[in-house]
KOLGU-4560 file (N, C-alpha, C; in nm, 3 decimals, padded with zeros to 5 digits):
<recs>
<n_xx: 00.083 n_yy: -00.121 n_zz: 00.000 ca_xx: 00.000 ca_yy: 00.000 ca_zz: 00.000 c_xx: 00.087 c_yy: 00.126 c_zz: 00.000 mol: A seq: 1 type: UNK>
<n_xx: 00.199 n_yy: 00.108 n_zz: 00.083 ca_xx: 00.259 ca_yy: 00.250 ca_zz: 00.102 c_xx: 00.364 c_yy: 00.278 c_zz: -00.045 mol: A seq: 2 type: UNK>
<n_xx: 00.378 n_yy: 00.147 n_zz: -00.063 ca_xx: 00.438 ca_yy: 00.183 ca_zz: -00.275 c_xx: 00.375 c_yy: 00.261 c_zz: -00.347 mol: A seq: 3 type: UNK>
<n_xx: 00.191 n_yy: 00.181 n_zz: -00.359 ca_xx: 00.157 ca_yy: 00.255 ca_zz: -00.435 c_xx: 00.099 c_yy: 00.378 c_zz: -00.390 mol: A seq: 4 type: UNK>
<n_xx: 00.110 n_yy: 00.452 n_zz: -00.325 ca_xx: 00.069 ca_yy: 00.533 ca_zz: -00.249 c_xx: 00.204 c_yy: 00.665 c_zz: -00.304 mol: A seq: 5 type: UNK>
<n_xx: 00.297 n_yy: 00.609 n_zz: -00.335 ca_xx: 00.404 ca_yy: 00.687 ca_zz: -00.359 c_xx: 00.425 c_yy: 00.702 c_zz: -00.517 mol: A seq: 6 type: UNK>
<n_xx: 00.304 n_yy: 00.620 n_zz: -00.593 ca_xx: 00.310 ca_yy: 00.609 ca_zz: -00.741 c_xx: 00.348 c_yy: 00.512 c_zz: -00.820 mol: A seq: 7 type: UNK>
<n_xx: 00.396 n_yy: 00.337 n_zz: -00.738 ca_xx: 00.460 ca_yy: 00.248 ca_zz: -00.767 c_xx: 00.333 c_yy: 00.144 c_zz: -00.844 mol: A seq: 8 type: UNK>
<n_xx: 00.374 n_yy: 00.045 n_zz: -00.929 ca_xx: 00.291 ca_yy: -00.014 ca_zz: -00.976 c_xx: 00.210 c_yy: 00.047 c_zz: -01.105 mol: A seq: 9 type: UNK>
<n_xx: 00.268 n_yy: 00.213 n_zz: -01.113 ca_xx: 00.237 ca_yy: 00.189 ca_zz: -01.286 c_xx: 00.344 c_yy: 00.301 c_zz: -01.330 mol: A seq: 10 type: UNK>
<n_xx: 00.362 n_yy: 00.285 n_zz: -01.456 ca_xx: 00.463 ca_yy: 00.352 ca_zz: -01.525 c_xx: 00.380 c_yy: 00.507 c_zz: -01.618 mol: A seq: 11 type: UNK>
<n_xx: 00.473 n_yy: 00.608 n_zz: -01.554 ca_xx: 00.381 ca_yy: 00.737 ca_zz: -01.530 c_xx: 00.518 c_yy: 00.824 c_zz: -01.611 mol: A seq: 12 type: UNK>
<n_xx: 00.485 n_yy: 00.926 n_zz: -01.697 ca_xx: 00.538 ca_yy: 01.073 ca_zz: -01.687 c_xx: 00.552 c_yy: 01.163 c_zz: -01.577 mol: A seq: 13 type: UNK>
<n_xx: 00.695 n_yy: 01.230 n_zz: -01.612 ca_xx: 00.661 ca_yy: 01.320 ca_zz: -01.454 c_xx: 00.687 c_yy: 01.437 c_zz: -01.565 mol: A seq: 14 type: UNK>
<n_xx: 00.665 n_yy: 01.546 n_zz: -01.517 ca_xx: 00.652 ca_yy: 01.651 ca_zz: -01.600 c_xx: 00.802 c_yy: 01.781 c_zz: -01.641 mol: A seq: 15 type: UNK>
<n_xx: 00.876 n_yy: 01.742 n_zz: -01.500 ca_xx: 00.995 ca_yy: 01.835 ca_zz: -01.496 c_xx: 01.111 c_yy: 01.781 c_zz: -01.435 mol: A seq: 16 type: UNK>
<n_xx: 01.224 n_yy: 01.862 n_zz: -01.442 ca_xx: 01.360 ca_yy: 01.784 ca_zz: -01.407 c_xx: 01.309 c_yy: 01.779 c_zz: -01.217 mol: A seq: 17 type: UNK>
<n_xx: 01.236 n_yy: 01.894 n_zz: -01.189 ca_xx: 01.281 ca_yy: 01.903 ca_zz: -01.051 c_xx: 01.186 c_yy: 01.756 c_zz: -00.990 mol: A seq: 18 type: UNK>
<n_xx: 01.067 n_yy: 01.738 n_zz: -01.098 ca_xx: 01.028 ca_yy: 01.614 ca_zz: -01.006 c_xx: 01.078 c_yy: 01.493 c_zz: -00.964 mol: A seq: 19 type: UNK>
<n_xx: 01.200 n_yy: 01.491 n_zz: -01.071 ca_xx: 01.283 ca_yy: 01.391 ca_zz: -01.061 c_xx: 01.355 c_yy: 01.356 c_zz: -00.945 mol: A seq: 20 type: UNK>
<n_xx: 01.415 n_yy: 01.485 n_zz: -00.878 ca_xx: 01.481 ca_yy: 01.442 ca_zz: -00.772 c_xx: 01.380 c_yy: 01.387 c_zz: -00.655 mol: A seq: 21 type: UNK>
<n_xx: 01.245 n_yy: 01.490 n_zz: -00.612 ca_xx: 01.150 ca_yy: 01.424 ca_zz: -00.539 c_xx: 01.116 c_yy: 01.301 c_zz: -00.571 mol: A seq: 22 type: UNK>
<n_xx: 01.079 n_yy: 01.240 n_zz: -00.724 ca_xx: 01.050 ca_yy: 01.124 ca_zz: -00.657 c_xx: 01.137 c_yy: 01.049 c_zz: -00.648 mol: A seq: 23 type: UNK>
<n_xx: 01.298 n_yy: 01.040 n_zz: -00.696 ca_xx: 01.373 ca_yy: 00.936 ca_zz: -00.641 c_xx: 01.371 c_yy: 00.973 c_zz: -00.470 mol: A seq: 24 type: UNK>
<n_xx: 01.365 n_yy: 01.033 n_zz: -00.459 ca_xx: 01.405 ca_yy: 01.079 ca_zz: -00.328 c_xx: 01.347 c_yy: 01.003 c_zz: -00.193 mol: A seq: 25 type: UNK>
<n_xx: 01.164 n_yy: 00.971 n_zz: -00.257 ca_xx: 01.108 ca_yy: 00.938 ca_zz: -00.181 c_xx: 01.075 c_yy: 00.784 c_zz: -00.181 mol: A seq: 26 type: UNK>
<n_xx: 01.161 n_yy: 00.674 n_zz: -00.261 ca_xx: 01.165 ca_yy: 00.558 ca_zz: -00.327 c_xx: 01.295 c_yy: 00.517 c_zz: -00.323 mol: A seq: 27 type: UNK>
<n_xx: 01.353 n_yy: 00.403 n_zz: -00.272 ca_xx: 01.405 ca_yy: 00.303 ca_zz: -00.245 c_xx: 01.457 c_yy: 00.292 c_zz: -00.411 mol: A seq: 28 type: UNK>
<n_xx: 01.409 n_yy: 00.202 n_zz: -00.520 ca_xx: 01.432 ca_yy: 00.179 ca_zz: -00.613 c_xx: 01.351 c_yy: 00.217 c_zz: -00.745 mol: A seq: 29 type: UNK>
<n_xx: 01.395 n_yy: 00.306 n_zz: -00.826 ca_xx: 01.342 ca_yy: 00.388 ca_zz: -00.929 c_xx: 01.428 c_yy: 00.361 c_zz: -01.074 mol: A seq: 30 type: UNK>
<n_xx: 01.326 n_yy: 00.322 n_zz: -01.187 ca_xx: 01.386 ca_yy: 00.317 ca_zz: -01.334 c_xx: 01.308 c_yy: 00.481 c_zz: -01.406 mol: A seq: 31 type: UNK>
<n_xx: 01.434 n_yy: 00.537 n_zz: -01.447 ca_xx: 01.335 ca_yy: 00.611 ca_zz: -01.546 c_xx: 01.425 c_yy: 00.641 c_zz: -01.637 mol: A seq: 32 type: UNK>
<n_xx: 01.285 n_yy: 00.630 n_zz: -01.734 ca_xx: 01.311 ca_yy: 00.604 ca_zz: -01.912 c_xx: 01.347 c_yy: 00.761 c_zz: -01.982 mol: A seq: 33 type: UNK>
<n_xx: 01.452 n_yy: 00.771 n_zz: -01.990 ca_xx: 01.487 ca_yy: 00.930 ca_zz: -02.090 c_xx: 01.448 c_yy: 00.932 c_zz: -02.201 mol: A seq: 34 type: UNK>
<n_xx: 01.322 n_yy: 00.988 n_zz: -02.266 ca_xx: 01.295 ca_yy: 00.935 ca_zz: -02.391 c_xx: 01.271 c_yy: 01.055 c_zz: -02.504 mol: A seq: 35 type: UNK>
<n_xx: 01.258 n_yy: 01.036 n_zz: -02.608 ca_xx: 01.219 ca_yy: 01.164 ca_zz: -02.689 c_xx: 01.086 c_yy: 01.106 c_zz: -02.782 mol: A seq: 36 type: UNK>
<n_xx: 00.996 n_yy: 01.204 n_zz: -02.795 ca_xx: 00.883 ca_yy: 01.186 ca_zz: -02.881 c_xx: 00.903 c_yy: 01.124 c_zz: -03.005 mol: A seq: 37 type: UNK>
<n_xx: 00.976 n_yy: 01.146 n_zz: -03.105 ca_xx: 00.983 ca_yy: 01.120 ca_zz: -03.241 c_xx: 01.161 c_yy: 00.979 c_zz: -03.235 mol: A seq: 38 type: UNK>
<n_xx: 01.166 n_yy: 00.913 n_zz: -03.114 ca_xx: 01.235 ca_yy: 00.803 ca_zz: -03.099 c_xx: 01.147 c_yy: 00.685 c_zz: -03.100 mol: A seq: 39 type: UNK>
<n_xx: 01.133 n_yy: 00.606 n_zz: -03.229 ca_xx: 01.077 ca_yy: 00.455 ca_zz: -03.243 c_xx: 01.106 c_yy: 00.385 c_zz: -03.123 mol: A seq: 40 type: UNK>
<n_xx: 01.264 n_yy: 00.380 n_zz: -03.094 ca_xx: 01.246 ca_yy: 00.264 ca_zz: -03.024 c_xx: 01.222 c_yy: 00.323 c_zz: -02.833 mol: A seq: 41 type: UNK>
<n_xx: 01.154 n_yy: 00.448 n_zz: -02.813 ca_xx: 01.126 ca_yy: 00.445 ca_zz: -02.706 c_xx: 01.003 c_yy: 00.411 c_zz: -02.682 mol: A seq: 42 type: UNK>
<n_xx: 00.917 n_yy: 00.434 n_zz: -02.757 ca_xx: 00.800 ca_yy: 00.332 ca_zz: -02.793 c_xx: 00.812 c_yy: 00.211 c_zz: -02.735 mol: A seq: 43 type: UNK>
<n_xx: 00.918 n_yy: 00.158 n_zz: -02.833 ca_xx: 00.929 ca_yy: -00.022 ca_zz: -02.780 c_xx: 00.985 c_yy: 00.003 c_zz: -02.605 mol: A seq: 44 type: UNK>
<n_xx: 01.080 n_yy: 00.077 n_zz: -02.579 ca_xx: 01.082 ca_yy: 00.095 ca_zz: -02.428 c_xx: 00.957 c_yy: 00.081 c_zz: -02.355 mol: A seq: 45 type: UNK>
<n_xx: 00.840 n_yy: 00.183 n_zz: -02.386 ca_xx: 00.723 ca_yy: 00.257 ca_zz: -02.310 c_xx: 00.659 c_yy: 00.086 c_zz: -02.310 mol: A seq: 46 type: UNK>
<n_xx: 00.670 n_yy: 00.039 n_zz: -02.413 ca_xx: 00.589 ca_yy: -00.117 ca_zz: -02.377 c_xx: 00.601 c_yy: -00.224 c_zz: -02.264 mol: A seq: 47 type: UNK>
<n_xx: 00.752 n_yy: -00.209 n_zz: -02.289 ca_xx: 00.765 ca_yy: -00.307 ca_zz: -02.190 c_xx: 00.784 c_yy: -00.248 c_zz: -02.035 mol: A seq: 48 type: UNK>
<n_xx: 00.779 n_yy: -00.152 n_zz: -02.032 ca_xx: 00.803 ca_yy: -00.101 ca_zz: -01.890 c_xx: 00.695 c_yy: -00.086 c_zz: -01.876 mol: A seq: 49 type: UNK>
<n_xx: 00.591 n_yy: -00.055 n_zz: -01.919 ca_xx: 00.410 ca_yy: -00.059 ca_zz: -01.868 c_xx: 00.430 c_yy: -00.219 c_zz: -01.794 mol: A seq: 50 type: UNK>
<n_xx: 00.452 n_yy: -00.319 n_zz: -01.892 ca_xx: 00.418 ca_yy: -00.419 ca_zz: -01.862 c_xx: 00.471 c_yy: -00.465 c_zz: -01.672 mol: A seq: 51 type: UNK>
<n_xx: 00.602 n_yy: -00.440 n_zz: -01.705 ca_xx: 00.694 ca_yy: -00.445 ca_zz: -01.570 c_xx: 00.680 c_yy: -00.365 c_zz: -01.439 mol: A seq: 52 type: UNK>
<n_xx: 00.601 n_yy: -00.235 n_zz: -01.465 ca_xx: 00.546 ca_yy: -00.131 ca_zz: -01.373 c_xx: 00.436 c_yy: -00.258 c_zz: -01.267 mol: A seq: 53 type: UNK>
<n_xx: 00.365 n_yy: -00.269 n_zz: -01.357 ca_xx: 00.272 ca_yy: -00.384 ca_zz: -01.298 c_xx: 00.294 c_yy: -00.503 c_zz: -01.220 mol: A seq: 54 type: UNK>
<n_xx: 00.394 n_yy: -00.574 n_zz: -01.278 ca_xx: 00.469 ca_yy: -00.641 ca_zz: -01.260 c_xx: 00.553 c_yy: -00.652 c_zz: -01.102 mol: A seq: 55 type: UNK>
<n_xx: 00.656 n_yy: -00.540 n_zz: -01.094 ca_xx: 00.707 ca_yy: -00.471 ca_zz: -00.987 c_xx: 00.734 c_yy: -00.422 c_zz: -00.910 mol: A seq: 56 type: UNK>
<n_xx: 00.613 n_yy: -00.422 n_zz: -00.799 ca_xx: 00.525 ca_yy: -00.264 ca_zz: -00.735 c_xx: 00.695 c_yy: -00.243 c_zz: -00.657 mol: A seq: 57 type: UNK>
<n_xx: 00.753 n_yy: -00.324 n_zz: -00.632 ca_xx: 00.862 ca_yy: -00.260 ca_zz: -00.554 c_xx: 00.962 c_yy: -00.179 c_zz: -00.567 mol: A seq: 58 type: UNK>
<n_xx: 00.915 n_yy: -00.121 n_zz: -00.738 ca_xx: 01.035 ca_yy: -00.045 ca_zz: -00.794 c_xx: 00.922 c_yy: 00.051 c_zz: -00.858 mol: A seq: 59 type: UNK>
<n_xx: 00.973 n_yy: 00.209 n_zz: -00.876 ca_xx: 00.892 ca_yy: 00.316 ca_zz: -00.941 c_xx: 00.914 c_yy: 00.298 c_zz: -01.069 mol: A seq: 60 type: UNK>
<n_xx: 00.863 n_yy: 00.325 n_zz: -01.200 ca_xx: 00.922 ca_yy: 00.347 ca_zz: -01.338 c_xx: 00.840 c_yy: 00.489 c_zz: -01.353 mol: A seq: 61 type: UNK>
<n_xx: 00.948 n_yy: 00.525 n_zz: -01.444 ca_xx: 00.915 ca_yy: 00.719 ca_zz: -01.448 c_xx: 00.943 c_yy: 00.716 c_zz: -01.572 mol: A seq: 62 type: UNK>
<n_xx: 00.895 n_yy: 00.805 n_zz: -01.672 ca_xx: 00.967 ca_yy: 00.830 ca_zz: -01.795 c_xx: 00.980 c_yy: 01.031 c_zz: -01.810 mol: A seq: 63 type: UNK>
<n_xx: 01.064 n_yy: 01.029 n_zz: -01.841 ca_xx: 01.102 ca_yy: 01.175 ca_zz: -01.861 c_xx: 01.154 c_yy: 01.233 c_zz: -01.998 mol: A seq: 64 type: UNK>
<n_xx: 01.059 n_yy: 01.301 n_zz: -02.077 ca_xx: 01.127 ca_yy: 01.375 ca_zz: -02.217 c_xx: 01.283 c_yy: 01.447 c_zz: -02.183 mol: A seq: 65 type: UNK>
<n_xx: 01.362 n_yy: 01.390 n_zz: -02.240 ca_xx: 01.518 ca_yy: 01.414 ca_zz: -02.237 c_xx: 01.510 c_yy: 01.576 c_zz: -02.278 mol: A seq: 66 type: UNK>
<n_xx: 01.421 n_yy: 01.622 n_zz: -02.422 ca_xx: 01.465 ca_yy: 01.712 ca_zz: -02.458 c_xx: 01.459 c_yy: 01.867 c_zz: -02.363 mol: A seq: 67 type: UNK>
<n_xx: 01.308 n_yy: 01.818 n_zz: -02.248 ca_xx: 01.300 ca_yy: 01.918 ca_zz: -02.158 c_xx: 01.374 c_yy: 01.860 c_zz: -02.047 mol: A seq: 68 type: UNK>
<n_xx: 01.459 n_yy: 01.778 n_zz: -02.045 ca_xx: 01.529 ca_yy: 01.798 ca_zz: -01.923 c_xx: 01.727 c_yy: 01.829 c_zz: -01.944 mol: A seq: 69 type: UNK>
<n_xx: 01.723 n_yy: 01.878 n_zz: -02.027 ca_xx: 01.886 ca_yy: 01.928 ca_zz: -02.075 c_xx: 01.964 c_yy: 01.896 c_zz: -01.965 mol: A seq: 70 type: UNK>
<n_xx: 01.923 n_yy: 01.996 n_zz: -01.811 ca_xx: 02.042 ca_yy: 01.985 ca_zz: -01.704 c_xx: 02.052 c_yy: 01.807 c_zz: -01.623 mol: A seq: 71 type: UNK>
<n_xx: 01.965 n_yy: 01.767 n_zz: -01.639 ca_xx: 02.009 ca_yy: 01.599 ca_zz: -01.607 c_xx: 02.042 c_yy: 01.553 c_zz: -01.697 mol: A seq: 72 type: UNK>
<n_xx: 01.981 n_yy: 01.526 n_zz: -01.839 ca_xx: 02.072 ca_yy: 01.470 ca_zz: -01.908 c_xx: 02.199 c_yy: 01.489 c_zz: -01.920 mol: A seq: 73 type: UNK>
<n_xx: 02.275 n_yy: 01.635 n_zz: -01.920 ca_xx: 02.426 ca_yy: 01.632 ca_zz: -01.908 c_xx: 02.503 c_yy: 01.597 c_zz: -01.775 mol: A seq: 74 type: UNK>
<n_xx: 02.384 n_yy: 01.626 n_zz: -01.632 ca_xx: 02.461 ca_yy: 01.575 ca_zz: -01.560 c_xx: 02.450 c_yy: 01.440 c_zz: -01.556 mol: A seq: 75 type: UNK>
<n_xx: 02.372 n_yy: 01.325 n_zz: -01.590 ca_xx: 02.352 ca_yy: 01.201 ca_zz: -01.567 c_xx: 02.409 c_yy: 01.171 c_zz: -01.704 mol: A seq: 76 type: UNK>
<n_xx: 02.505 n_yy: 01.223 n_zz: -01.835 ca_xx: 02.583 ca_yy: 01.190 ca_zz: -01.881 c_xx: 02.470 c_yy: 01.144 c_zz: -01.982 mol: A seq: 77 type: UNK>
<n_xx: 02.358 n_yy: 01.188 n_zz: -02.021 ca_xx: 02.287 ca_yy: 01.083 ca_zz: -02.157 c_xx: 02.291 c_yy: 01.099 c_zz: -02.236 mol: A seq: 78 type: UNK>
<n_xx: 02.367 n_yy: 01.053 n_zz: -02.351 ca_xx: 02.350 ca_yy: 01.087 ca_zz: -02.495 c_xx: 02.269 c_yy: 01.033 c_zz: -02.615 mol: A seq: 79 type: UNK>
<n_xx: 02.260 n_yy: 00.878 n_zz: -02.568 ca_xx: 02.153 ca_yy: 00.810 ca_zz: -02.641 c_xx: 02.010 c_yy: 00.812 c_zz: -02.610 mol: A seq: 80 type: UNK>
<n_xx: 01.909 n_yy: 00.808 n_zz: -02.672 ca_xx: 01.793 ca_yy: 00.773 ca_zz: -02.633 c_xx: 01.756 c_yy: 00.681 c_zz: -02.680 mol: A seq: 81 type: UNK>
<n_xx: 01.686 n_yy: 00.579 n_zz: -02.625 ca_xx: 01.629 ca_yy: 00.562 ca_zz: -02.499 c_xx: 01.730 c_yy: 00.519 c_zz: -02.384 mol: A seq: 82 type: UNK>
<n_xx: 01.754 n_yy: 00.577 n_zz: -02.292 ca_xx: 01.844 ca_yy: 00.552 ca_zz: -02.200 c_xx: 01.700 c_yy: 00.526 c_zz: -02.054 mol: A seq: 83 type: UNK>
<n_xx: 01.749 n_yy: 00.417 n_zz: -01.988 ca_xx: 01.719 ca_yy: 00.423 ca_zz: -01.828 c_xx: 01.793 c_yy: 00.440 c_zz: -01.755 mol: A seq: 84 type: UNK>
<n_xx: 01.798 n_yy: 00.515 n_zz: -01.640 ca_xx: 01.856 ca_yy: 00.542 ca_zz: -01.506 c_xx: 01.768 c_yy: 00.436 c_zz: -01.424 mol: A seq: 85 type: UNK>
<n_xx: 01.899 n_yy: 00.420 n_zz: -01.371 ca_xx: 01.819 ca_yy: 00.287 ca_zz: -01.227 c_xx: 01.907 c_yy: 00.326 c_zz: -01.132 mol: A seq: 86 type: UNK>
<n_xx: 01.804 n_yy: 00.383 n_zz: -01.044 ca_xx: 01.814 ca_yy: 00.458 ca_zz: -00.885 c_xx: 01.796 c_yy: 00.417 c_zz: -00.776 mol: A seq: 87 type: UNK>
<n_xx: 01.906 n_yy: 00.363 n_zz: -00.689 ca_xx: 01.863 ca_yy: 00.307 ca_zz: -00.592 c_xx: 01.937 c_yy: 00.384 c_zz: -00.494 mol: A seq: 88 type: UNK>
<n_xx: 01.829 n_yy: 00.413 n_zz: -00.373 ca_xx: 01.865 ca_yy: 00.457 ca_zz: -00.230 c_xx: 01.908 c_yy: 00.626 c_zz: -00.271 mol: A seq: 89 type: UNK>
<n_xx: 01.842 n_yy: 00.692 n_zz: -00.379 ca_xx: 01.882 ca_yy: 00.830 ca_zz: -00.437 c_xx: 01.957 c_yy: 00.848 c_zz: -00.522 mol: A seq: 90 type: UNK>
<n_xx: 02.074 n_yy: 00.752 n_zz: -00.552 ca_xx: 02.171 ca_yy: 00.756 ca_zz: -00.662 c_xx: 02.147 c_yy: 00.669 c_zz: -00.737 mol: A seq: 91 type: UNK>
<n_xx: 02.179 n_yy: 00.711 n_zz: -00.891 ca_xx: 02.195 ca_yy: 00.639 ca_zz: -00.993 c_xx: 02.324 c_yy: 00.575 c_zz: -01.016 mol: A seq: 92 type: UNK>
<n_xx: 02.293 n_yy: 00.427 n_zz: -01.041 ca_xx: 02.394 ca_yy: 00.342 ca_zz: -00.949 c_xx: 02.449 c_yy: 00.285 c_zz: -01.160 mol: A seq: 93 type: UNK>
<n_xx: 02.327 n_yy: 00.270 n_zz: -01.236 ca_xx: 02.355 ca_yy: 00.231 ca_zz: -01.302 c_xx: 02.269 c_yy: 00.242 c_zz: -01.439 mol: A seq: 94 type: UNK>
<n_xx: 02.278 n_yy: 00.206 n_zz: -01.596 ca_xx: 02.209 ca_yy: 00.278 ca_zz: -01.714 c_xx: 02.171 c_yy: 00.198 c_zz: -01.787 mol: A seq: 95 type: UNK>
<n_xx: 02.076 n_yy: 00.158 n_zz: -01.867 ca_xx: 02.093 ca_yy: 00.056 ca_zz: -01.947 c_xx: 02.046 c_yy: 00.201 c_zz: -02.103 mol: A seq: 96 type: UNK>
<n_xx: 02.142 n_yy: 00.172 n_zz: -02.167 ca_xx: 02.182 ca_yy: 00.273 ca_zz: -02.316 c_xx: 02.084 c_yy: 00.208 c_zz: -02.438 mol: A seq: 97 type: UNK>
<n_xx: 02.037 n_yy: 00.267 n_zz: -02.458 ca_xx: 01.988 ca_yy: 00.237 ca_zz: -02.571 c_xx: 01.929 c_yy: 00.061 c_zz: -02.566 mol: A seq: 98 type: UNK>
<n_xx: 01.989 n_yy: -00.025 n_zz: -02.722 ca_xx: 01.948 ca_yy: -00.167 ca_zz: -02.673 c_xx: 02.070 c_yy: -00.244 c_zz: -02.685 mol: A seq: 99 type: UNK>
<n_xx: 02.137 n_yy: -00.232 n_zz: -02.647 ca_xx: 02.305 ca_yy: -00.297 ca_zz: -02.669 c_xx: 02.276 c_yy: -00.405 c_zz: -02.548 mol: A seq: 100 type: UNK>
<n_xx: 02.267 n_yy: -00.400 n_zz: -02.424 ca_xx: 02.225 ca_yy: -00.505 ca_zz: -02.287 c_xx: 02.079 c_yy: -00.562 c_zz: -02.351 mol: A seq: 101 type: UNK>
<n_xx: 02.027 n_yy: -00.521 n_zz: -02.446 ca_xx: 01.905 ca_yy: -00.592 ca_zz: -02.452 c_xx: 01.897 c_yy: -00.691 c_zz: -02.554 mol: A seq: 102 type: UNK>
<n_xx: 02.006 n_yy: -00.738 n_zz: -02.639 ca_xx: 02.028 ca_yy: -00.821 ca_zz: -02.731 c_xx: 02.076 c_yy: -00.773 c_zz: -02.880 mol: A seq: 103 type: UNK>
<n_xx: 02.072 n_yy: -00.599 n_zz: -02.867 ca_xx: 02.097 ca_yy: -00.542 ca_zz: -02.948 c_xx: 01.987 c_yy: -00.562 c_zz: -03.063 mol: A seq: 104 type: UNK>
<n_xx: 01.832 n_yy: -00.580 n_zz: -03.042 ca_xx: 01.738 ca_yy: -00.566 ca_zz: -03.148 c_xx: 01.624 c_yy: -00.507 c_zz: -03.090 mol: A seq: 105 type: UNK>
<n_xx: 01.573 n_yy: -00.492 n_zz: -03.186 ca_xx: 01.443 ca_yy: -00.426 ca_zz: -03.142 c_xx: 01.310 c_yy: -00.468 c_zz: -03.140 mol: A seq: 106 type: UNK>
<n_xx: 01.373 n_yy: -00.644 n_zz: -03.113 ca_xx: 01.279 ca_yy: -00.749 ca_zz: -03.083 c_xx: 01.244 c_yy: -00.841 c_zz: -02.941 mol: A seq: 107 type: UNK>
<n_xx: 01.321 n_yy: -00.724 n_zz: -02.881 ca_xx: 01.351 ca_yy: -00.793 ca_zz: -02.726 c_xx: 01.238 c_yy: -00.844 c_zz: -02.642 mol: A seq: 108 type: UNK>
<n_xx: 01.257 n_yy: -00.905 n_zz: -02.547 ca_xx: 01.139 ca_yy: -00.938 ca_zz: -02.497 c_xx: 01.137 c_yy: -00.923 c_zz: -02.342 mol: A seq: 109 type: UNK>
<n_xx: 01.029 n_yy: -00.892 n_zz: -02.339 ca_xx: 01.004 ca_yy: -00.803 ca_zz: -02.162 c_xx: 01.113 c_yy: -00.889 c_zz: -02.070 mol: A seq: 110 type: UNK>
<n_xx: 01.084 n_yy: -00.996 n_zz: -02.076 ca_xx: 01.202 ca_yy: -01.090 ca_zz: -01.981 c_xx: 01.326 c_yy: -01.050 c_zz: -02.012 mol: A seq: 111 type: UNK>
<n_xx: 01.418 n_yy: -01.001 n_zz: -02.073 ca_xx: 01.512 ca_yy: -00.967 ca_zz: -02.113 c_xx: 01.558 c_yy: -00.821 c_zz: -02.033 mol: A seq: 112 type: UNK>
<n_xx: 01.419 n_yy: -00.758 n_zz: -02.044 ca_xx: 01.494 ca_yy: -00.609 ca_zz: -02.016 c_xx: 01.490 c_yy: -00.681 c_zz: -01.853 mol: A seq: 113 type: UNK>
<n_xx: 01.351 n_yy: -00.747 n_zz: -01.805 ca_xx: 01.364 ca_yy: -00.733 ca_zz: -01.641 c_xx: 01.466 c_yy: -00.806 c_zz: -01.584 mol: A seq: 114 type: UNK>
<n_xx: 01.524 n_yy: -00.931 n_zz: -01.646 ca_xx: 01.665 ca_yy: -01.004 ca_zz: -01.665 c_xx: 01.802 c_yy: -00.889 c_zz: -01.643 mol: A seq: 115 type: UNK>
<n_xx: 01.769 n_yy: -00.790 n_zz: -01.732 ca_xx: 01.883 ca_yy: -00.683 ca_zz: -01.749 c_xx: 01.839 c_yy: -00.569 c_zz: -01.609 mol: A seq: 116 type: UNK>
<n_xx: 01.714 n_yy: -00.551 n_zz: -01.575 ca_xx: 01.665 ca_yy: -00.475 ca_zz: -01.464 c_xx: 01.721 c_yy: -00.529 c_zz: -01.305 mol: A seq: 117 type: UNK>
<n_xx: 01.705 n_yy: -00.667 n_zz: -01.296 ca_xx: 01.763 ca_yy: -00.767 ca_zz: -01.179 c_xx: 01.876 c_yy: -00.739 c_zz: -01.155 mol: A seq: 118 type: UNK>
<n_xx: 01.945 n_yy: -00.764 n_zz: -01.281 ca_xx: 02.138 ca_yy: -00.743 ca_zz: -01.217 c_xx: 02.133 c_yy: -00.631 c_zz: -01.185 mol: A seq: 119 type: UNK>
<n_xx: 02.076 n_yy: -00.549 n_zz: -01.214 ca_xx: 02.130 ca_yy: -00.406 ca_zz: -01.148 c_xx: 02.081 c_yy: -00.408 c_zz: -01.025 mol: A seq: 120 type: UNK>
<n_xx: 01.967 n_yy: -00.508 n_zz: -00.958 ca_xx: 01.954 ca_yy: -00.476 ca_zz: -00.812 c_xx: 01.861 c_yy: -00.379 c_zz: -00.834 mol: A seq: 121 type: UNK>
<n_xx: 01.788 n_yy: -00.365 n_zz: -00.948 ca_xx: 01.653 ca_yy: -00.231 ca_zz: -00.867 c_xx: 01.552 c_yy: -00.295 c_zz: -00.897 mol: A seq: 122 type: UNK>
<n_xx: 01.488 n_yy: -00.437 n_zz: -00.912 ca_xx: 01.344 ca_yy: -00.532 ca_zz: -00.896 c_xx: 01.461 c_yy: -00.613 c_zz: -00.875 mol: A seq: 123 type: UNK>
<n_xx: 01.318 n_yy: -00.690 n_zz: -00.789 ca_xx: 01.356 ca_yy: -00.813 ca_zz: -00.719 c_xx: 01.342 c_yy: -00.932 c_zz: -00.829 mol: A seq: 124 type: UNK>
<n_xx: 01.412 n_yy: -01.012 n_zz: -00.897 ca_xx: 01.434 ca_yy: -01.098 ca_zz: -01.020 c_xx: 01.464 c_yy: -01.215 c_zz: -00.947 mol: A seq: 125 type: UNK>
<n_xx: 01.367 n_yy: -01.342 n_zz: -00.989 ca_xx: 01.443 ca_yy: -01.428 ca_zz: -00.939 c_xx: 01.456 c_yy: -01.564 c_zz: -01.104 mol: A seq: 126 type: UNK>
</recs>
């Protein structure tokens, strides 16, 4: 209850850089998707992380338009899109770039990314 209470269990837009820091802030373990409108394959991102939002209540998924957030993207170093940040305990510990960890196609399959989500330690994967 107190997850979703904090927004956990579905995969949401936040609107600005500054919400970003609040909601990692207030969450244990957070993915969010850097994405741009006219990027195909963040699309294929937005799919499978709906699916996994559901999936996961123990982890937040956030997605954030890269192009309005300039000052995190340079400080969180993003140059590709679709990039995830995976945030645990406030810091971003670790990224998954584009689809290079995901088999390198754009045929991946949800088990794959949450496979690639596990090792990093931000859902519980067994």
């Amino acid at each position: 209850k107190e997850w979703l209470s904090k927004g956990h269990g579905e995969y949401r837009e936040i609107p600005s850089e500054r919400d970003f820091f609040q909601e990692v802030k207030e969450s244990k373990n957070v993915v969010c998707h850097f994405y741009r409108d006219t990027t195909f394959r963040c699309q294929i991102m937005d799919k499978h992380l709906t699916v996994l939002a559901k999936k996961h209540v123990e982890t937040k998924f956030l997605k954030l338009n890269a192009e309005k957030s300039p000052f995190l993207c340079e400080r969180l170093r993003i140059k590709v899109i679709p990039t995830l940040a995976l945030v645990k305990d406030g810091k971003t510990q670790d990224y998954v770039v584009g689809f290079t960890d995901l088999g390198n196609t754009d045929d991946f399959t949800t088990e794959t990314l949450e496979w690639r989500l596990g090792c990093a330690g931000v859902i519980n994967y067994r």
